[in-house]
Predicted model as a PDB file, atoms N, CA, C, CB and O in Angstrom, pLDDT in the B-factor column:
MODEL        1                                                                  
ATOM      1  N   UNK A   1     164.407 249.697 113.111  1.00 94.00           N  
ATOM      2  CA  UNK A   1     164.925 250.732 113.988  1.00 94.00           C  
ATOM      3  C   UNK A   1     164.220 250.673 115.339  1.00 94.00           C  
ATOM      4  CB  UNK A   1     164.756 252.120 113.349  1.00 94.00           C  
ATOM      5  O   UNK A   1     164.880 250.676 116.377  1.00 94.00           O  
ATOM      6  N   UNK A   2     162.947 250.621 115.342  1.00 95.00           N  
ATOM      7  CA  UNK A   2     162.037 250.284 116.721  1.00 95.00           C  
ATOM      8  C   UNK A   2     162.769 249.512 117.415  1.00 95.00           C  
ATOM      9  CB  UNK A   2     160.641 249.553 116.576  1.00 95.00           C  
ATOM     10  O   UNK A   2     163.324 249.885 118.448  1.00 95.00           O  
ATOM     11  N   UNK A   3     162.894 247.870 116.735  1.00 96.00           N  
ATOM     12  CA  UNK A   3     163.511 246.827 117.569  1.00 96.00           C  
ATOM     13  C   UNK A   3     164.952 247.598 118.320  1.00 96.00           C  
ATOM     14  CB  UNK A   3     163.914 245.387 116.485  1.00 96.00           C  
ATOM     15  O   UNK A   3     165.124 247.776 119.526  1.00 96.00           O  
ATOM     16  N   UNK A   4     165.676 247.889 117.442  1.00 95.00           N  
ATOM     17  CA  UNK A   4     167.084 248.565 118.040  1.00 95.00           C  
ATOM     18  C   UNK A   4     166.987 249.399 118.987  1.00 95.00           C  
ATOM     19  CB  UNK A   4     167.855 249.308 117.144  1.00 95.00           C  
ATOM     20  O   UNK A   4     167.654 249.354 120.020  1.00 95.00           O  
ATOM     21  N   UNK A   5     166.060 250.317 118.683  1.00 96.00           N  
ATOM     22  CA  UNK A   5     166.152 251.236 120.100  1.00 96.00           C  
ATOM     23  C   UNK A   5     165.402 250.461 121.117  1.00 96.00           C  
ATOM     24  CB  UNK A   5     165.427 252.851 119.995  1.00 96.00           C  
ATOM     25  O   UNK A   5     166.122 250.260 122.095  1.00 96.00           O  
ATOM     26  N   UNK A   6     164.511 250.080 121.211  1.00 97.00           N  
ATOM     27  CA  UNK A   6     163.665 248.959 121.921  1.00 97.00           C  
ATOM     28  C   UNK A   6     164.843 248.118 122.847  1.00 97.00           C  
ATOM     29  CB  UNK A   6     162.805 247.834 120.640  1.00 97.00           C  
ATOM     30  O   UNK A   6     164.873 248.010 124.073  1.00 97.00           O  
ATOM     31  N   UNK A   7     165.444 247.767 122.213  1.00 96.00           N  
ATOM     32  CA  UNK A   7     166.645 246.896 122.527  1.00 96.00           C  
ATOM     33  C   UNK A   7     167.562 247.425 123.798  1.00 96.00           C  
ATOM     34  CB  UNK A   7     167.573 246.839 121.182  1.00 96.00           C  
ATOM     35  O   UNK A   7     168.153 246.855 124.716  1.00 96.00           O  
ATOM     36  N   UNK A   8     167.363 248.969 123.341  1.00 96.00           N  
ATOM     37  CA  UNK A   8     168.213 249.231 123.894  1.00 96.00           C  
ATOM     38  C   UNK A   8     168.238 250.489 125.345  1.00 96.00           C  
ATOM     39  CB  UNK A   8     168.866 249.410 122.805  1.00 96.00           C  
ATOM     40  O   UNK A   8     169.006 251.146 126.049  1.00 96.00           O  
ATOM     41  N   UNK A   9     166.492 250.130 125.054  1.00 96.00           N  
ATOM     42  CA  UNK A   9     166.040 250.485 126.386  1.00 96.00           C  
ATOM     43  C   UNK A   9     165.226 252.150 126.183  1.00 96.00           C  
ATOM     44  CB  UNK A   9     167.558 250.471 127.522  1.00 96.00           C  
ATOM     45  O   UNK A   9     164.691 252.753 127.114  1.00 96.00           O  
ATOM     46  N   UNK A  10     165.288 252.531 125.092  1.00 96.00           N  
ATOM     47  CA  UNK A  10     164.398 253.517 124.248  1.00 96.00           C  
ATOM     48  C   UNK A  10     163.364 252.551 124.665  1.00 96.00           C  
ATOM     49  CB  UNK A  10     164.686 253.874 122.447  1.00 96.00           C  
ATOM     50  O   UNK A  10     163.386 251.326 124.783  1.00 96.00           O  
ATOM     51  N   UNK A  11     161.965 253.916 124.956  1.00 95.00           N  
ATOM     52  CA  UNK A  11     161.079 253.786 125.163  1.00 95.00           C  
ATOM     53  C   UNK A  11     160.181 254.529 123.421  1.00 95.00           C  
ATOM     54  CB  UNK A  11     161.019 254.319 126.674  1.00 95.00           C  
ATOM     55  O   UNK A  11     160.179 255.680 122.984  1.00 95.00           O  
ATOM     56  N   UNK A  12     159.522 253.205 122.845  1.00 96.00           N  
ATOM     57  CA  UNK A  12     159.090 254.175 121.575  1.00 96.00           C  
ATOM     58  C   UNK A  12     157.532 253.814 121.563  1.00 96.00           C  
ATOM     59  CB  UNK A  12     159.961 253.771 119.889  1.00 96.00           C  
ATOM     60  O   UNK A  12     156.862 252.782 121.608  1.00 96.00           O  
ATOM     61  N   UNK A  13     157.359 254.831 121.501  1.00 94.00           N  
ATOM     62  CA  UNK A  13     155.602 255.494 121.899  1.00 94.00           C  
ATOM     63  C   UNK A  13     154.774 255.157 120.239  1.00 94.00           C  
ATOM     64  CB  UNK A  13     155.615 257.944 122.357  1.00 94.00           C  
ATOM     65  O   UNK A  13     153.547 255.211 120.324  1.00 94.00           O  
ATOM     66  N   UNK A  14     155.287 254.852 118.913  1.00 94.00           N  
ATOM     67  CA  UNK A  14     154.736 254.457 118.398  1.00 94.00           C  
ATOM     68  C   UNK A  14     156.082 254.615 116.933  1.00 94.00           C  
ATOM     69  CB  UNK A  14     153.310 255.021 118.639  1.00 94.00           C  
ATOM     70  O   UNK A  14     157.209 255.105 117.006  1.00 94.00           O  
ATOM     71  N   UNK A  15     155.318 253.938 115.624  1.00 95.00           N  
ATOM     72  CA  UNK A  15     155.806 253.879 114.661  1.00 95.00           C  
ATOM     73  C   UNK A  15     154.622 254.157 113.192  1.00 95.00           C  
ATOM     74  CB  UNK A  15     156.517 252.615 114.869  1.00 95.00           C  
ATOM     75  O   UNK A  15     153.446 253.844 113.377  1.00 95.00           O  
ATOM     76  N   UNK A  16     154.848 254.472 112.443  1.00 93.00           N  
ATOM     77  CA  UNK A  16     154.355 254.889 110.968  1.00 93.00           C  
ATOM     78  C   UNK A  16     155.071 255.216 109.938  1.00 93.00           C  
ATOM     79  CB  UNK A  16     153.657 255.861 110.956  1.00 93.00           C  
ATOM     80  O   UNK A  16     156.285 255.264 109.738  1.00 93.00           O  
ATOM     81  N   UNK A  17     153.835 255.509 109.095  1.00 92.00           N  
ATOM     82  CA  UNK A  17     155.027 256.478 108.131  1.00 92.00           C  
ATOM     83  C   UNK A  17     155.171 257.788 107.565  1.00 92.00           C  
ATOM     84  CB  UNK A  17     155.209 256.010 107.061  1.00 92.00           C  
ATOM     85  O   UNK A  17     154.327 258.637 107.279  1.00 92.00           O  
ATOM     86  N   UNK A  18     156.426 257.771 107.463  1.00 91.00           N  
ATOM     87  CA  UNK A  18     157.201 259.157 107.278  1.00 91.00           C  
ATOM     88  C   UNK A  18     155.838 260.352 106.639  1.00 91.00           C  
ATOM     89  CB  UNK A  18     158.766 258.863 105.878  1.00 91.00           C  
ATOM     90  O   UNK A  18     154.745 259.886 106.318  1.00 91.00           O  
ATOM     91  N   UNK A  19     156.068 261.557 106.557  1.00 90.00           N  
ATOM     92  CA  UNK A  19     155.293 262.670 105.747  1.00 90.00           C  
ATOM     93  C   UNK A  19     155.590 262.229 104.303  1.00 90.00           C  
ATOM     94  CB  UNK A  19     155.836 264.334 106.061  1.00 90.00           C  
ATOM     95  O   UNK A  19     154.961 262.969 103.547  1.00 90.00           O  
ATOM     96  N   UNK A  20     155.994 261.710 103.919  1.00 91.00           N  
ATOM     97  CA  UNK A  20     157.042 262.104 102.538  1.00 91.00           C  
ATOM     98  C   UNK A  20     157.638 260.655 102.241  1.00 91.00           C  
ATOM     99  CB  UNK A  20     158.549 263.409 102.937  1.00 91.00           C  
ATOM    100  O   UNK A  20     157.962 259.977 103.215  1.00 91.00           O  
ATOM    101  N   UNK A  21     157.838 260.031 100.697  1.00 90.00           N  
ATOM    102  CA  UNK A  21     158.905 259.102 100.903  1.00 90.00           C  
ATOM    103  C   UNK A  21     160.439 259.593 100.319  1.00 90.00           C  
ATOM    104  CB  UNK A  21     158.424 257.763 100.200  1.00 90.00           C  
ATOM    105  O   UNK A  21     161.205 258.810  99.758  1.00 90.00           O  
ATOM    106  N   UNK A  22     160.765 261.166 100.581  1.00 92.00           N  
ATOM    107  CA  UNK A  22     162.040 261.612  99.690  1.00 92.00           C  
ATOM    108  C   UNK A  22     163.005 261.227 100.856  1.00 92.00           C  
ATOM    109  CB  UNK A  22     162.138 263.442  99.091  1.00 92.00           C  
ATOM    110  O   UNK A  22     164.147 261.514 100.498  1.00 92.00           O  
ATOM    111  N   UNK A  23     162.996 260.703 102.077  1.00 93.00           N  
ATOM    112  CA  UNK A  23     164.279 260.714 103.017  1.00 93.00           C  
ATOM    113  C   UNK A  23     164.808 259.668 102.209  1.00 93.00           C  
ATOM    114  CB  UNK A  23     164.154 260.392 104.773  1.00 93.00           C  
ATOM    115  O   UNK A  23     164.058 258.773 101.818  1.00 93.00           O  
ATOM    116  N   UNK A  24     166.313 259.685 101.844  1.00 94.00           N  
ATOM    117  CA  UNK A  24     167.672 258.760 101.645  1.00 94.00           C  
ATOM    118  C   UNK A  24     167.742 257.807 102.542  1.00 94.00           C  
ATOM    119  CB  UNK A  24     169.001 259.469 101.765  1.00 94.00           C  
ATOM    120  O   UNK A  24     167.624 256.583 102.608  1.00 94.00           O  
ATOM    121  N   UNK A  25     168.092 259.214 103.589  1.00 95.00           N  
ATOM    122  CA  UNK A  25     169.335 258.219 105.205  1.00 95.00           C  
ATOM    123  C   UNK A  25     167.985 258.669 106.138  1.00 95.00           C  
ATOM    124  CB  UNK A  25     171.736 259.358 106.076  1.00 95.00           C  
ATOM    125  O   UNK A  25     167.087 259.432 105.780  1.00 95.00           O  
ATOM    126  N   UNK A  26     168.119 257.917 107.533  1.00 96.00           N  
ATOM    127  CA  UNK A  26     167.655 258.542 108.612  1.00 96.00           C  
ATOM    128  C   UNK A  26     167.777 259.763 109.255  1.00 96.00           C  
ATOM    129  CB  UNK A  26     167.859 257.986 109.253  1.00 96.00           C  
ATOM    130  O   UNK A  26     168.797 260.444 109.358  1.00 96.00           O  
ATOM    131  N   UNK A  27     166.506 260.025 109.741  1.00 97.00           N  
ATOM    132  CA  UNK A  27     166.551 261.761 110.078  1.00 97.00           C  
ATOM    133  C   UNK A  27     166.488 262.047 111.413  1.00 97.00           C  
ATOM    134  CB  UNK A  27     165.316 262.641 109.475  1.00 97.00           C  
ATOM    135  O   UNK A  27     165.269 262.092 111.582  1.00 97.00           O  
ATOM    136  N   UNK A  28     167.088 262.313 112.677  1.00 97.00           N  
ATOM    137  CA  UNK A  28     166.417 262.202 113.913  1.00 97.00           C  
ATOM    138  C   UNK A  28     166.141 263.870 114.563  1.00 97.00           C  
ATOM    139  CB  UNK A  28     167.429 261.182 114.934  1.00 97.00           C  
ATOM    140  O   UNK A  28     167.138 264.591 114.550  1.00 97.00           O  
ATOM    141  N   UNK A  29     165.211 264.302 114.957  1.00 97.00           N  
ATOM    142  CA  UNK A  29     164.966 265.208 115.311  1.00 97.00           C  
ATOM    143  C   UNK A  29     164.647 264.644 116.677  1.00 97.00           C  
ATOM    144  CB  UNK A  29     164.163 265.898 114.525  1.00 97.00           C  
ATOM    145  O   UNK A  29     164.094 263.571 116.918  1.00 97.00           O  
ATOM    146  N   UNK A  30     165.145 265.663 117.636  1.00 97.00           N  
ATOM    147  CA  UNK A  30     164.832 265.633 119.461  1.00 97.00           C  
ATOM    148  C   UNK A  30     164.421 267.337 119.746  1.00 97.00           C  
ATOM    149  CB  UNK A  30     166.693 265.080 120.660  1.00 97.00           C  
ATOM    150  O   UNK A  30     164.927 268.241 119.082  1.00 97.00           O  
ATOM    151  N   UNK A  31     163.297 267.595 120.987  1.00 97.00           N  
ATOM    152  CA  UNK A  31     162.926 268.407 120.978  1.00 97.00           C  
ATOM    153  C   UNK A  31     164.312 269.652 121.993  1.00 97.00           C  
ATOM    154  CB  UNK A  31     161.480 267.983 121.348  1.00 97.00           C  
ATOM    155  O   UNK A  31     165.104 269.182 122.809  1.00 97.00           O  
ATOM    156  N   UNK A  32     164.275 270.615 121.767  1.00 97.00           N  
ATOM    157  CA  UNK A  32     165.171 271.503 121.851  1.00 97.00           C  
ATOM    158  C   UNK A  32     165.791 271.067 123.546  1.00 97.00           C  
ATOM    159  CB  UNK A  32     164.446 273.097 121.530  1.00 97.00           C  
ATOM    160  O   UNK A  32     166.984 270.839 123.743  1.00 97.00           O  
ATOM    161  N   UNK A  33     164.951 271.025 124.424  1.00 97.00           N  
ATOM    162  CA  UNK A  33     164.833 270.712 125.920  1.00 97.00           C  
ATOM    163  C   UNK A  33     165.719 269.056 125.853  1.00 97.00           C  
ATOM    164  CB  UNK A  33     162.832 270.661 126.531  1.00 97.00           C  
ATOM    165  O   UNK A  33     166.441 268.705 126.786  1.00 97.00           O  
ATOM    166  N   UNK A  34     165.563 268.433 124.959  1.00 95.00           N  
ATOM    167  CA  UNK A  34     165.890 266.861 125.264  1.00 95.00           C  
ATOM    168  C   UNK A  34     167.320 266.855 124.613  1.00 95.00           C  
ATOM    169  CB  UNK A  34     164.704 265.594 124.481  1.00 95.00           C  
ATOM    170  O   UNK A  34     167.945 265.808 124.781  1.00 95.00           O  
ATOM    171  N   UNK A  35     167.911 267.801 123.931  1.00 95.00           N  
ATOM    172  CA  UNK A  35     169.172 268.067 123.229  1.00 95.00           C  
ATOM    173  C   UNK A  35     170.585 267.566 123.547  1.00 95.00           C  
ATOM    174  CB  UNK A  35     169.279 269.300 123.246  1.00 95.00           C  
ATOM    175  O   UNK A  35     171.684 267.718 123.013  1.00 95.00           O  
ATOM    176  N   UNK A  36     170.139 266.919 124.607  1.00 95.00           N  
ATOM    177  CA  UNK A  36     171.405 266.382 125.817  1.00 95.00           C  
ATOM    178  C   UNK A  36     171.113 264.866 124.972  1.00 95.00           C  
ATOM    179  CB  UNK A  36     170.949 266.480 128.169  1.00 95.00           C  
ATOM    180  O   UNK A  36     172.186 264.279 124.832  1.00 95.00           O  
ATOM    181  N   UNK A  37     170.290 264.324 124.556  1.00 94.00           N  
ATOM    182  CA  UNK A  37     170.647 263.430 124.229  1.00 94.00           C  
ATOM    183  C   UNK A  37     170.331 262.550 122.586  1.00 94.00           C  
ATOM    184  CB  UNK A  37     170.333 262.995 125.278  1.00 94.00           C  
ATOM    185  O   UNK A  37     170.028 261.381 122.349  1.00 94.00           O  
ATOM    186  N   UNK A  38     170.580 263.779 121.655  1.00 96.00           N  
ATOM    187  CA  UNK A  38     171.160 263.495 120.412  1.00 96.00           C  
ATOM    188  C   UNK A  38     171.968 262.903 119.845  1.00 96.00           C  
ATOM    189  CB  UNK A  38     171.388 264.048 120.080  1.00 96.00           C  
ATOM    190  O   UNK A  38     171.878 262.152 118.874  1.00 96.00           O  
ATOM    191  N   UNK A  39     173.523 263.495 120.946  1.00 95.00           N  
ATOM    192  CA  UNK A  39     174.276 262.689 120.696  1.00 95.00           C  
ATOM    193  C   UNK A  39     174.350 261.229 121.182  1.00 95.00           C  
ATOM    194  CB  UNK A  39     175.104 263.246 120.896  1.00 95.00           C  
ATOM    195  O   UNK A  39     174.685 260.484 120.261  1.00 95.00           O  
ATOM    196  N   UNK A  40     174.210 260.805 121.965  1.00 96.00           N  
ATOM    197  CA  UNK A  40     173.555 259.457 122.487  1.00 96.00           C  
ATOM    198  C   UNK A  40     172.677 258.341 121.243  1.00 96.00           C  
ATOM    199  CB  UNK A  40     172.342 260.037 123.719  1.00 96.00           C  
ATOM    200  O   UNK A  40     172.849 257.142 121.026  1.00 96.00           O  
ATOM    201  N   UNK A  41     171.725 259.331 120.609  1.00 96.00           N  
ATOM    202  CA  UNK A  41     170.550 258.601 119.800  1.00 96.00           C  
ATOM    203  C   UNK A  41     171.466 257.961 117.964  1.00 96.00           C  
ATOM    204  CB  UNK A  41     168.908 260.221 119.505  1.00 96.00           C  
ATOM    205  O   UNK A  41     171.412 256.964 117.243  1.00 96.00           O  
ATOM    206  N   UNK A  42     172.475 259.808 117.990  1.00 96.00           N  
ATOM    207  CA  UNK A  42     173.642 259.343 116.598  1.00 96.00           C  
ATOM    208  C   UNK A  42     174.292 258.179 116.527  1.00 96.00           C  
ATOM    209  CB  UNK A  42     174.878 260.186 116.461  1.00 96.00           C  
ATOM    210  O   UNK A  42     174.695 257.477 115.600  1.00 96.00           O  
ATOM    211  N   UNK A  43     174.323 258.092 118.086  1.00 96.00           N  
ATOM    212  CA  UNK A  43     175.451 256.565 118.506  1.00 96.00           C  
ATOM    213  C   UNK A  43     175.034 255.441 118.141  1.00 96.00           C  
ATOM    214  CB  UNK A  43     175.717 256.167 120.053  1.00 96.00           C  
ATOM    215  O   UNK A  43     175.642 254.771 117.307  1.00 96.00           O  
ATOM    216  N   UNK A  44     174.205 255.151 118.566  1.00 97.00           N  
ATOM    217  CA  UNK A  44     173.171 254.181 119.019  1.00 97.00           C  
ATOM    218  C   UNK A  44     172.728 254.161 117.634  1.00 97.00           C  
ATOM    219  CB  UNK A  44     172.034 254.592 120.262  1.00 97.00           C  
ATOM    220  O   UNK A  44     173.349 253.218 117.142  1.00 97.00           O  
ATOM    221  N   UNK A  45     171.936 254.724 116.660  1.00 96.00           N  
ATOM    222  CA  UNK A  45     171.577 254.396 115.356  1.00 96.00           C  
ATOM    223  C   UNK A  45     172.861 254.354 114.179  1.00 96.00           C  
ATOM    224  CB  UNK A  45     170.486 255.453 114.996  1.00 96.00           C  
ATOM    225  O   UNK A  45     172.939 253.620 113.194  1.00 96.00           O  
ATOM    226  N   UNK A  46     173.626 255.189 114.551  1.00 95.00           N  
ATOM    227  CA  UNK A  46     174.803 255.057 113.510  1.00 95.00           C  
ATOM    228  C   UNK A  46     175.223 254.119 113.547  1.00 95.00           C  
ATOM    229  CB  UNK A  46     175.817 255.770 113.510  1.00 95.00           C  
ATOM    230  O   UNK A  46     175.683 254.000 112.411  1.00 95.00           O  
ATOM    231  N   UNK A  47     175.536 252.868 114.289  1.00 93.00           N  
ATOM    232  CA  UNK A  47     175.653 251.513 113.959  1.00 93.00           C  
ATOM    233  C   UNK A  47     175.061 250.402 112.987  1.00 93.00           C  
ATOM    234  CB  UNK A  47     175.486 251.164 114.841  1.00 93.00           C  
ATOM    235  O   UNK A  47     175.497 249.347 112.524  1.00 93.00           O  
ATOM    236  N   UNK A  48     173.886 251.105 112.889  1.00 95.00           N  
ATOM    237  CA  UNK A  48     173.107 249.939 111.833  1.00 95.00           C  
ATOM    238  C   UNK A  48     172.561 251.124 110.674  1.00 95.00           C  
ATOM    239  CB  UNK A  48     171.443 248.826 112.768  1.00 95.00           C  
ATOM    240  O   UNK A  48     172.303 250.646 109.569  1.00 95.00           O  
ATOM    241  N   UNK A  49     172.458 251.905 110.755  1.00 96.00           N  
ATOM    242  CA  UNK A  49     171.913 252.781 109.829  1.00 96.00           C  
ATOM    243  C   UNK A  49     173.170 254.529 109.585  1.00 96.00           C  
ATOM    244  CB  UNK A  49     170.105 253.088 110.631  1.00 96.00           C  
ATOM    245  O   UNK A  49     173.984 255.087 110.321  1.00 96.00           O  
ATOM    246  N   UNK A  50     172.713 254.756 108.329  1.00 95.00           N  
ATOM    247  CA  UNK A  50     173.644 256.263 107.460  1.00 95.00           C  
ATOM    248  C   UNK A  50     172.575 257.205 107.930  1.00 95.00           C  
ATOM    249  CB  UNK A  50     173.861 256.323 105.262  1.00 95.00           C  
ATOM    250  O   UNK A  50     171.411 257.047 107.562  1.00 95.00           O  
ATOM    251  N   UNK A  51     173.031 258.448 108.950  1.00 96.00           N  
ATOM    252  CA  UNK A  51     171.715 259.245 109.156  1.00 96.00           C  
ATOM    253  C   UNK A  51     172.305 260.683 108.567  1.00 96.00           C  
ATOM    254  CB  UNK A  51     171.095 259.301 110.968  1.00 96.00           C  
ATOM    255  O   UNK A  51     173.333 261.095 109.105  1.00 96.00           O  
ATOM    256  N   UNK A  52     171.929 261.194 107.877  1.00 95.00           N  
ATOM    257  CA  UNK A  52     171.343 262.054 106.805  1.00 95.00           C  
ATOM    258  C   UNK A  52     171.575 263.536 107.686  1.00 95.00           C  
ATOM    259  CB  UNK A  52     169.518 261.585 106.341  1.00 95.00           C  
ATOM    260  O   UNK A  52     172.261 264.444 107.218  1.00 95.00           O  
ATOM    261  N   UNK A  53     170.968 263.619 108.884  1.00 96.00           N  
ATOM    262  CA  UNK A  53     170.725 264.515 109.810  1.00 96.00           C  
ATOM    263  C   UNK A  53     170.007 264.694 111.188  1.00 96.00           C  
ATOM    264  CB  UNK A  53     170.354 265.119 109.242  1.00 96.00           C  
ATOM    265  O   UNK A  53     169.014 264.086 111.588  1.00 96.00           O  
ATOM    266  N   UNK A  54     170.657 265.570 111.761  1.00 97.00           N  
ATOM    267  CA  UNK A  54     170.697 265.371 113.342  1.00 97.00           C  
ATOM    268  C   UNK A  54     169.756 266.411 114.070  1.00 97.00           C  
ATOM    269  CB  UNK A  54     172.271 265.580 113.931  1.00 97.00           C  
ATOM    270  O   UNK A  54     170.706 267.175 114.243  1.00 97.00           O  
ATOM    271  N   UNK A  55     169.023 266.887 114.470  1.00 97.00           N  
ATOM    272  CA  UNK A  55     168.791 268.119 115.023  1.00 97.00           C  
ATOM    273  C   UNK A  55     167.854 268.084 116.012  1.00 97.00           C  
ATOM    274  CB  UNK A  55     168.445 269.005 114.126  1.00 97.00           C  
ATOM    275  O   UNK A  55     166.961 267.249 116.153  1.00 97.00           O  
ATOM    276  N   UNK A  56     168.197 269.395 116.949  1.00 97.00           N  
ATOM    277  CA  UNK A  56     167.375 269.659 118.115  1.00 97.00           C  
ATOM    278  C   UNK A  56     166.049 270.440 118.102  1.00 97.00           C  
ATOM    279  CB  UNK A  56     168.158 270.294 118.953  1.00 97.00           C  
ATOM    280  O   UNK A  56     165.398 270.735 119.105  1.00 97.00           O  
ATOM    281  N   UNK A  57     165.656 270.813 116.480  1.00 96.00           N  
ATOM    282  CA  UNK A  57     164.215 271.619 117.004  1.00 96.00           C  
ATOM    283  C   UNK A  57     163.112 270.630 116.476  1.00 96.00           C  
ATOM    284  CB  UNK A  57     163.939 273.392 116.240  1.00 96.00           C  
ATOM    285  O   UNK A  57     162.961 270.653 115.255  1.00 96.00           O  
ATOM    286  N   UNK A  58     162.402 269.857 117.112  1.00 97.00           N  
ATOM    287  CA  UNK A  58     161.235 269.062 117.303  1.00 97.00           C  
ATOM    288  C   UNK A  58     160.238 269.766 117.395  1.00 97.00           C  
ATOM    289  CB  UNK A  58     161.231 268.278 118.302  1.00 97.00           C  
ATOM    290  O   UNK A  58     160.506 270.497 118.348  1.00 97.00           O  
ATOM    291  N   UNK A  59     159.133 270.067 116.987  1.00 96.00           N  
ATOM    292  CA  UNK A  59     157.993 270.992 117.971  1.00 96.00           C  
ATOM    293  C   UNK A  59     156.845 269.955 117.091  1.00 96.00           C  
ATOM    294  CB  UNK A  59     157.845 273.321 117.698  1.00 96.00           C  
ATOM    295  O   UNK A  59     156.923 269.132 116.179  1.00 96.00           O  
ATOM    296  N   UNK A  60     155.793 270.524 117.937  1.00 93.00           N  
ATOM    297  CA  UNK A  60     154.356 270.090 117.279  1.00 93.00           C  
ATOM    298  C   UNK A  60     154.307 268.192 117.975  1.00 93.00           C  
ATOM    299  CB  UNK A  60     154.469 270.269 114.951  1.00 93.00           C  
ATOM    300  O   UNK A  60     153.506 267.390 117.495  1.00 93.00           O  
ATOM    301  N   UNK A  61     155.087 267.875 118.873  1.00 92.00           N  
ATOM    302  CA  UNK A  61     155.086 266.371 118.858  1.00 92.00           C  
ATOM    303  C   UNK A  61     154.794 265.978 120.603  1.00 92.00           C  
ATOM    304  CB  UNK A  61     156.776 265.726 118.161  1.00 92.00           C  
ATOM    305  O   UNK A  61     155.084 266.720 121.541  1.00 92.00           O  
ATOM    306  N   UNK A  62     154.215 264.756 120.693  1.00 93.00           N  
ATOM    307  CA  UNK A  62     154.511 264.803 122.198  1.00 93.00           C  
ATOM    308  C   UNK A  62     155.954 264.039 122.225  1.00 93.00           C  
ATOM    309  CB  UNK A  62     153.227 263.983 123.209  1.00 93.00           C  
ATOM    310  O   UNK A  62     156.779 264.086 123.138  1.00 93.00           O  
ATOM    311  N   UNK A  63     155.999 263.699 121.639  1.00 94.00           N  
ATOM    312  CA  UNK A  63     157.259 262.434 121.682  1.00 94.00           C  
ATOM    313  C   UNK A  63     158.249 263.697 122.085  1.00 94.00           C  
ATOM    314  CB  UNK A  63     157.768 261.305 119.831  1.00 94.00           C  
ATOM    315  O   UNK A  63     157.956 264.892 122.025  1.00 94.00           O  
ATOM    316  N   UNK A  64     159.738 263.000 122.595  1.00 95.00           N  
ATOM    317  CA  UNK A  64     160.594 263.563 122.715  1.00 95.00           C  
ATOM    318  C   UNK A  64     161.599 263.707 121.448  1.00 95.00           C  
ATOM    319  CB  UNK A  64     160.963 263.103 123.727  1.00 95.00           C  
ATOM    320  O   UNK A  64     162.300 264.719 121.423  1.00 95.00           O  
ATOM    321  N   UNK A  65     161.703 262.880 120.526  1.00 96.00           N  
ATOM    322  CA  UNK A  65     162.217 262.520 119.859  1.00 96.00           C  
ATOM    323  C   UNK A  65     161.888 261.949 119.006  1.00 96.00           C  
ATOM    324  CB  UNK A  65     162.731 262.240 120.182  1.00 96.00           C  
ATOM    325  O   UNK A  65     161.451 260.859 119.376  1.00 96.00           O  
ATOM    326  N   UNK A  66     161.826 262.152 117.459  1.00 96.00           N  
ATOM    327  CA  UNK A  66     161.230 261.507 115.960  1.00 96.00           C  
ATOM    328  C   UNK A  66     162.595 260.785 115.032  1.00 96.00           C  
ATOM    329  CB  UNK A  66     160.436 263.046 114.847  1.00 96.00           C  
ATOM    330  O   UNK A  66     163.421 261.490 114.452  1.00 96.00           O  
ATOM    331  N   UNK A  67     162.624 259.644 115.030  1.00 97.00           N  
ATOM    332  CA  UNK A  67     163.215 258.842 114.405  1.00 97.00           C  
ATOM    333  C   UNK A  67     162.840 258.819 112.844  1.00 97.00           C  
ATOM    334  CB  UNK A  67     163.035 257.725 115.076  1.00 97.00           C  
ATOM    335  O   UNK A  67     161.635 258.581 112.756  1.00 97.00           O  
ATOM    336  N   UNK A  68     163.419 258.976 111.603  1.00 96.00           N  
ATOM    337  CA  UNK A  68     162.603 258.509 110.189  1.00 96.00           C  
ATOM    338  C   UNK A  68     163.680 258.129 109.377  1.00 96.00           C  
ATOM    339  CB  UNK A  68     161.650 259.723 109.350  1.00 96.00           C  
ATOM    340  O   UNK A  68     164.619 258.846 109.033  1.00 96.00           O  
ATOM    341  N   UNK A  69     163.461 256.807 109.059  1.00 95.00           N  
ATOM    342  CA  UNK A  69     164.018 255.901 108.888  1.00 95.00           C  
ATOM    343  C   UNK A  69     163.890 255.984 107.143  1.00 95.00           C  
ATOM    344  CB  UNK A  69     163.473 254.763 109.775  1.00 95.00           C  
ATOM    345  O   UNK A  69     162.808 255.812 106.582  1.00 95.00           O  
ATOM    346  N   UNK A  70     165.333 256.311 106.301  1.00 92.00           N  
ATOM    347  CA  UNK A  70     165.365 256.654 105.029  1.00 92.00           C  
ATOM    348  C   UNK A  70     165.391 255.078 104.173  1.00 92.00           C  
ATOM    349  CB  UNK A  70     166.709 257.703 104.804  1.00 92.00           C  
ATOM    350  O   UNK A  70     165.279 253.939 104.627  1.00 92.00           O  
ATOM    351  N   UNK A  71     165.594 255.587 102.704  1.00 89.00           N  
ATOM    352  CA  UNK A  71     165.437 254.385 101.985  1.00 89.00           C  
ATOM    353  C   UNK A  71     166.974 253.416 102.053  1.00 89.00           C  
ATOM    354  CB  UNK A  71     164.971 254.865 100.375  1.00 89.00           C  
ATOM    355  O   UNK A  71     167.142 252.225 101.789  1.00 89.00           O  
ATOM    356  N   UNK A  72     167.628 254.111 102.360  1.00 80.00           N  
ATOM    357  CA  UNK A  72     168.569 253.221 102.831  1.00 80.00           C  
ATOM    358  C   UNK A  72     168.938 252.444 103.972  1.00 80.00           C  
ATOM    359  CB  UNK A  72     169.284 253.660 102.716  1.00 80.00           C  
ATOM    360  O   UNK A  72     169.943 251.734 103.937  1.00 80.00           O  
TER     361      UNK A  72                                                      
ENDMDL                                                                          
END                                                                             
């Protein structure tokens, strides 16, 4: 997923792993302020990956946006 957004001109500030290993599909959370471009991020990952869920409340992060990449 890095490489892809990487690719595609996403700037990604780092990678690890998830809290948890129960995610399925991918999860993307963007912080409430950055909400303009969710739909943009659905696009862009819904091509190579099934995402699970979408949402705008992020907090606690500097990132703008948390990508987590499920077992599928």
């Amino acid at each position: 997923a890095s490489t892809l957004l990487k690719g595609l001109g996403y700037k990604v500030l780092s990678t690890g792993n998830a809290d948890n290993y129960d995610y399925a599909q991918m999860v993307i959370k963007v912080k409430a302020e950055k909400k303009e471009f969710l739909t943009q991020l659905k696009l862009d990952l819904g091509t190579q990956y099934k995402i699970e869920s979408a949402t705008s409340d992020l907090t606690g992060s500097t990132a703008d946006a948390v990508v987590i990449v499920g077992k599928e």
